[in-house]
C-alpha positions as CSV (number, residue, x, y, z in Angstrom):
1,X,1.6,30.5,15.8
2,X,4.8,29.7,13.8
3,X,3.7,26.0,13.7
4,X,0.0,27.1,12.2
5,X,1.5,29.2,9.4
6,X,4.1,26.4,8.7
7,X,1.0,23.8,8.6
8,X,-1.1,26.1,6.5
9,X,1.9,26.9,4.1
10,X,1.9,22.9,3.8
11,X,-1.6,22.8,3.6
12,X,-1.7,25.2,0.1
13,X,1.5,23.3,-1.4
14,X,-0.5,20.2,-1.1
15,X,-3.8,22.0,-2.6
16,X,-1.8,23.3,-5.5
17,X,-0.3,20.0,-6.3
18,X,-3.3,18.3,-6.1
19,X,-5.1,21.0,-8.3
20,X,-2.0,20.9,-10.9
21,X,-2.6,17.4,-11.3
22,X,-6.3,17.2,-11.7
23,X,-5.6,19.8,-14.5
24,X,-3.5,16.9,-15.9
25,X,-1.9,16.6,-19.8
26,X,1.7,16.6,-18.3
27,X,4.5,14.7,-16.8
28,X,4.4,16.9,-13.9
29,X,0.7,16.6,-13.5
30,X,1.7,13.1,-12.8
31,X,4.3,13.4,-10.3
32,X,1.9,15.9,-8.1
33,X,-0.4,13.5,-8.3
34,X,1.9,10.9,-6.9
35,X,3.3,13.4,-4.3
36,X,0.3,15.2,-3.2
37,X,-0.1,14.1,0.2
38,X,3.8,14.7,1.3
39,X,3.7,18.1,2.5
40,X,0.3,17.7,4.7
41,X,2.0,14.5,6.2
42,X,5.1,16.0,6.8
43,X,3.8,18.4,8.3
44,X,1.6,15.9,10.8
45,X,4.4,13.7,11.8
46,X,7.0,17.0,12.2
47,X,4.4,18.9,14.0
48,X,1.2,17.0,14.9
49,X,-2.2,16.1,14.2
50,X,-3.3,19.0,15.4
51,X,-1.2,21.3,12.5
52,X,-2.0,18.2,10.4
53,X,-5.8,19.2,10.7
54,X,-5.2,23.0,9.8
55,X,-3.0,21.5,6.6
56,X,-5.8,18.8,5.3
57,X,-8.6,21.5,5.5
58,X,-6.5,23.9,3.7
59,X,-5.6,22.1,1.5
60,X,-9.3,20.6,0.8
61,X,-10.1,24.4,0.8
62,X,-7.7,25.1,-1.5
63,X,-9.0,22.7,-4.3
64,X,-12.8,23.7,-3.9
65,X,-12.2,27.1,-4.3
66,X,-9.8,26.0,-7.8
67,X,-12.6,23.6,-8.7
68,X,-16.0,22.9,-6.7
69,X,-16.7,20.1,-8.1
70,X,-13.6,18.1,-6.9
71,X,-13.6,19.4,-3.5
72,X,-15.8,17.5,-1.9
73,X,-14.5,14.5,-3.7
74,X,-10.9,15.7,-2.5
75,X,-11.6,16.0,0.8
76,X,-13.5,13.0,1.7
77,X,-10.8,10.6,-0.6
78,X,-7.3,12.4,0.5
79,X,-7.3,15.0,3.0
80,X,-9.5,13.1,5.7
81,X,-7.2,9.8,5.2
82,X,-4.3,11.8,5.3
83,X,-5.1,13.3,8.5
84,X,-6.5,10.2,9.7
85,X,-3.0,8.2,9.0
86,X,-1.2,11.1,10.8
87,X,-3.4,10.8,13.7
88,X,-2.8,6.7,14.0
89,X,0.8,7.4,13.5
90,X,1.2,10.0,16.4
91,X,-1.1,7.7,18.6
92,X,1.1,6.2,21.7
93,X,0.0,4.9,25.4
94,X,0.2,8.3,26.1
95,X,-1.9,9.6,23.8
96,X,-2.2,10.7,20.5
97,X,0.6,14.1,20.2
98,X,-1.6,16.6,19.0
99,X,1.5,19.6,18.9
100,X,5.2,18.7,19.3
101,X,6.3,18.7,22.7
102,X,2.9,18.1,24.0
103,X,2.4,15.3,26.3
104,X,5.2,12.6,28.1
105,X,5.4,10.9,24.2
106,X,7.1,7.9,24.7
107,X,10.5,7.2,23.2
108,X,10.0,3.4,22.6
109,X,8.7,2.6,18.8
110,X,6.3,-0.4,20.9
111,X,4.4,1.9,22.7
112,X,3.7,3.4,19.8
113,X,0.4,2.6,17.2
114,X,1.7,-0.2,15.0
115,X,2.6,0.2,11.8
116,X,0.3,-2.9,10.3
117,X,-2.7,-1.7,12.2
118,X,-1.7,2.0,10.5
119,X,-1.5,-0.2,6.8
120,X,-4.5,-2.2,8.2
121,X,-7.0,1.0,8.4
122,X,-6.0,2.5,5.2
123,X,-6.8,-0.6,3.7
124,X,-10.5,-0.4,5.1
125,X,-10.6,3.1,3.6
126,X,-9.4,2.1,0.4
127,X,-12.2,-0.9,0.8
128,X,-15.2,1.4,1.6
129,X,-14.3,3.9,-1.3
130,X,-15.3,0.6,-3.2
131,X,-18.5,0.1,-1.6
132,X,-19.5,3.9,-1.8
133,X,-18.8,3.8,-5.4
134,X,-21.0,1.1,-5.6
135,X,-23.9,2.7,-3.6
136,X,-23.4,5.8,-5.4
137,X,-23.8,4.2,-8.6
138,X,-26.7,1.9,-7.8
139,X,-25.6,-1.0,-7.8
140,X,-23.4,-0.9,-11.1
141,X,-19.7,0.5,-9.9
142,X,-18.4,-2.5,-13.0
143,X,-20.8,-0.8,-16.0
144,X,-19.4,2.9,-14.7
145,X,-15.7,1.6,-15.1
146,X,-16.6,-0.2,-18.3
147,X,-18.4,3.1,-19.2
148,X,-15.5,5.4,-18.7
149,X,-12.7,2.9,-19.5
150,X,-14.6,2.7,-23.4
151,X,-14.7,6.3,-23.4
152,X,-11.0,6.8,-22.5
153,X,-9.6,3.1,-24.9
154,X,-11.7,5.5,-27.5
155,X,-10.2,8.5,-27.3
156,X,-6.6,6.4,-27.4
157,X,-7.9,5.1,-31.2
158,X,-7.5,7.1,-34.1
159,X,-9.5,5.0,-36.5
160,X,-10.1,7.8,-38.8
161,X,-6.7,8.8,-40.1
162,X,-5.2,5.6,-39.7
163,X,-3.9,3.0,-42.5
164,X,-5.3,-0.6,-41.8
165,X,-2.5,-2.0,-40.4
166,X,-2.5,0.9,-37.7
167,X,-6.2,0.6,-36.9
168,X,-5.6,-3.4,-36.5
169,X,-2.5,-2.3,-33.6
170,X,-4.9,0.5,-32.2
171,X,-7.8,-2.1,-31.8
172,X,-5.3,-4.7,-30.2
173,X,-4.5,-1.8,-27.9
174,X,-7.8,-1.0,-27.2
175,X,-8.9,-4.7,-26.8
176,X,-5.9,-4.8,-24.0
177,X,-6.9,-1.8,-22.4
178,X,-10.4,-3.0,-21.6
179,X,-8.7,-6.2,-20.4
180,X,-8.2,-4.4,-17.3
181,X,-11.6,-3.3,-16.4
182,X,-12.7,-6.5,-14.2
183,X,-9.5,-5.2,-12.1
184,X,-9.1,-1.7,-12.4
185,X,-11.5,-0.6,-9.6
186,X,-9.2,-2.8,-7.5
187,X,-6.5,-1.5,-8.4
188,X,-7.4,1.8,-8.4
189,X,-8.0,1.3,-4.4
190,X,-5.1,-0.6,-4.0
191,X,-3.1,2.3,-6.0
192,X,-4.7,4.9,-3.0
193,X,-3.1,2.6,-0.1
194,X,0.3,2.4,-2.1
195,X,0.6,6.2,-3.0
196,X,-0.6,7.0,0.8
197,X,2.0,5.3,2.6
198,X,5.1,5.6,0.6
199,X,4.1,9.7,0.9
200,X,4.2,8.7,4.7
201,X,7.5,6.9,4.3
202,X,8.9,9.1,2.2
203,X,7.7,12.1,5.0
204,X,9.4,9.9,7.8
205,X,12.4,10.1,6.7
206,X,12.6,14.0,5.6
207,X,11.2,15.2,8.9
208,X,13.4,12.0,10.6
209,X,16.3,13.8,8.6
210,X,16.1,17.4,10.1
211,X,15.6,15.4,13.7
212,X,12.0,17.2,13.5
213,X,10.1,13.7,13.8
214,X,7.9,13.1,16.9
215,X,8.0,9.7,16.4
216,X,10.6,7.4,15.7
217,X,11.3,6.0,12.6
218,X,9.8,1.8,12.3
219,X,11.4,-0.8,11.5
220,X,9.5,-1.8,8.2
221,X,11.2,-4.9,8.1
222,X,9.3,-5.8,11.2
223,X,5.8,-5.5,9.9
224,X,3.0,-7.3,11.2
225,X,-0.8,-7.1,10.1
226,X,-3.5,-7.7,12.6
227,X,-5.2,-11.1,12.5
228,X,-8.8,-9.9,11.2
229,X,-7.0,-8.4,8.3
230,X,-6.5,-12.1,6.5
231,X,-10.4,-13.0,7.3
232,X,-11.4,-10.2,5.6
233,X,-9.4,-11.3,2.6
234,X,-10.8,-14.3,2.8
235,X,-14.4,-13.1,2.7
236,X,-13.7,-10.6,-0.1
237,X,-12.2,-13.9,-1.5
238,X,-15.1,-15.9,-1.2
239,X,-17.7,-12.8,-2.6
240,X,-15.4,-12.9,-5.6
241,X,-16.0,-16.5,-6.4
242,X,-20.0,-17.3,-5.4
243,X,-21.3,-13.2,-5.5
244,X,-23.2,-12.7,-8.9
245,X,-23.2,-9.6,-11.0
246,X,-21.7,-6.6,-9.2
247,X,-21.6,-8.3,-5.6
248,X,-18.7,-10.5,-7.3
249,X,-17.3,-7.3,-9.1
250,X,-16.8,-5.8,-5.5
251,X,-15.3,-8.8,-4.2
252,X,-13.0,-9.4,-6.4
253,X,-12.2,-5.5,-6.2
254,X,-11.8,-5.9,-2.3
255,X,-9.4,-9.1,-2.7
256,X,-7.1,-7.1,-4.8
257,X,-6.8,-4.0,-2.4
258,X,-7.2,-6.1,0.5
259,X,-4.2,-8.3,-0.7
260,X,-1.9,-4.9,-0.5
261,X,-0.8,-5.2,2.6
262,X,-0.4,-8.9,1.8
263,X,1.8,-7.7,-0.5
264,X,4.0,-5.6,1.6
265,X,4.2,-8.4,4.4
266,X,5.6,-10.5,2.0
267,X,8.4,-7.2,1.1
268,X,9.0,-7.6,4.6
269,X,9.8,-11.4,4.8
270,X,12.0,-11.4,1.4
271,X,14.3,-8.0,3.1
272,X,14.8,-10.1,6.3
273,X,15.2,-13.8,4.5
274,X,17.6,-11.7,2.1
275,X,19.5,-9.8,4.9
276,X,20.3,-13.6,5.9
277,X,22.8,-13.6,3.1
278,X,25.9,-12.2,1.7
279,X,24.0,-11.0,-1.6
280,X,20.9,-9.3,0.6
281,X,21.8,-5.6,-2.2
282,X,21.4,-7.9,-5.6
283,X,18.7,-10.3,-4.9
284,X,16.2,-7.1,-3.3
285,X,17.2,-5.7,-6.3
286,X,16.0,-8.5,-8.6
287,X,13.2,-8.9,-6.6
288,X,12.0,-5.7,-7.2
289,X,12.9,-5.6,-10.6
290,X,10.8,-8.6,-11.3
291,X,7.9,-6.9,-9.2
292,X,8.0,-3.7,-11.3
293,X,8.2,-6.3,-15.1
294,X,6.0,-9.3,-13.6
295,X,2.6,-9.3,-12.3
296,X,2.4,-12.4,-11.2
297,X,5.1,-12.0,-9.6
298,X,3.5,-9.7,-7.2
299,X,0.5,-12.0,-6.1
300,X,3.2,-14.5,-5.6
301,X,5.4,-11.8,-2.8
302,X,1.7,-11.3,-1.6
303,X,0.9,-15.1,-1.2
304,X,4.0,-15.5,0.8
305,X,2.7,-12.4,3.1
306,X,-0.1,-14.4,3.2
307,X,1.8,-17.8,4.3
308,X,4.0,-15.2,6.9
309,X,0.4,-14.6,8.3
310,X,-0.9,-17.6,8.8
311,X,2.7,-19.7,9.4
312,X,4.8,-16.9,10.9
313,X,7.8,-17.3,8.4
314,X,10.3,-14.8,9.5
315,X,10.3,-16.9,13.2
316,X,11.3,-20.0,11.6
317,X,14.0,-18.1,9.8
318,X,15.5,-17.0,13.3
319,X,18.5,-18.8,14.4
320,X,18.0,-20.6,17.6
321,X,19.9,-19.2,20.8
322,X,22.5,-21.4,22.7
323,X,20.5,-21.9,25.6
324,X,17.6,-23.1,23.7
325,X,19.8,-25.4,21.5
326,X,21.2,-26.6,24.5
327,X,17.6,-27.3,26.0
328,X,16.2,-29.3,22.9
């Protein structure tokens, strides 16, 4: 019983910050929004995905009574994926641990559900969001972003009450700001996957901190993707560059949320080609700096994931043993 009330407390928290930022207009808006899904997941991966169920339907529960009409939308875009990423996490050989203590759970992070097929199915999620919101809007997902993307570069222009040299910067704004509308549905997925798994990261390591976690903590470092993962970049790739009208809008959408994980691959191959070296603390740090200022910089991190996928960088990186010196 102690572990349903603790999951349902969660369950409310994460219903309240998810409300609080819906209501939006403030700093702190913003941050709940970012943070949302930590107490449901640390509940999950402290407890199970059993008390992880009771926490994402309360807190689905708790943001269609505050507003109906988000709800459903809640529900179906956070608190199903989040349970869903607690149950792939707590899944072992043994089973998936649907209460602490239940089960033989193995001790061994192998036996456990890896981490990239984890990365690998929130990606797919993110992915069929974008195809739903294509279904739902018939067809034209790209004229609903373009729609609502005008209505919000609008509101950011005060042509009225501004001097000519103000309206000229406003309109330069405004002209960058639409900029981003072939991308932003993209993003937007690709956005969902990030802010999902850093809240499980970041819930790791809080329940790993009290010694509460079921399972033990990855090595991130150590990420691998599965293999189908890169062909279905490649096809989202290739409905990006021959798909007309809005199939080529979804493609290109896909590539970009498909390339996250890409992304965090390549993350992986620059912490262990930097932990190769007596400056590993300064260059991660100007590698992320120039990930947070650049861009570009980022496809290029997520073209070498790519390259690790395909080439296997990080084994060519390992030194080779004596014995198989000695051999060769």
């Amino acid at each position: 019983m102690r572990h349903q009330i603790i999951a349902l407390s969660a369950g409310l928290m994460a219903g309240f910050m998810a409300t609080a930022s819906m209501a939006g207009g403030v700093m702190g808006a913003f941050l709940f929004s970012l943070l949302h899904p930590l107490p449901v997941l640390a509940a999950g991966l402290a407890l199970g995905a059993k008390p992880a169920l009771i926490a994402a339907i309360a807190s689905a529960g708790f943001v269609f009574l505050a507003l109906p009409t988000s709800g459903l939308l809640f529900a179906a875009s956070y608190a199903a994926p989040i349970w869903l990423t607690v149950r792939l996490v707590l899944t072992s050989r043994s089973g998936v641990a649907w209460s602490r203590g239940s089960g033989d759970a193995p001790v061994d992070e192998r036996d456990w559900y890896p981490v990239g097929g984890v990365l690998a199915v929130m990606t797919v999620v993110a992915g069929a969001f974008l195809v739903a919101g294509s279904l739902f809007t018939g067809g034209g997902l790209e004229d609903a972003v373009k729609a609502a993307m005008t209505e919000l570069g609008d509101a950011l222009v005060d042509m009225d009450s501004a001097t000519p040299e103000q309206r000229q910067a406003q309109e330069l704004l405004r002209m960058k700001f639409m900029g981003f509308v072939p991308y932003f549905a993209g993003l937007a997925a690709g956005m969902w996957t990030l802010v999902l798994l850093v809240n499980a990261v970041l819930a790791q390591r809080l329940v790993a901190g009290k010694g509460a976690n079921i399972r033990p903590t990855p090595r991130y470092k150590d990420l691998t993707l599965p293999d189908w993962l890169s062909w279905a970049l490649v096809a989202s790739a290739l409905a990006a560059l021959i798909g007309p009208g809005e199939m080529g809008y979804i493609g290109r959408s896909l590539t970009i949320a498909f390339a996250v994980p890409f992304f965090l691959l390549g993350l992986a191959v620059a912490h262990s080609a930097a932990a190769r070296t007596a400056y590993a603390s300064g260059l991660l740090t100007a590698l992320y700096v120039l990930a947070v200022l650049s861009g570009w910089f980022i496809l290029v991190i997520a073209g070498i994931g790519i390259v690790e996928q395909w080439v296997g960088l990080r084994n060519r990186m390992r030194p080779i043993a004596p014995q198989e010196d000695e051999q060769s």
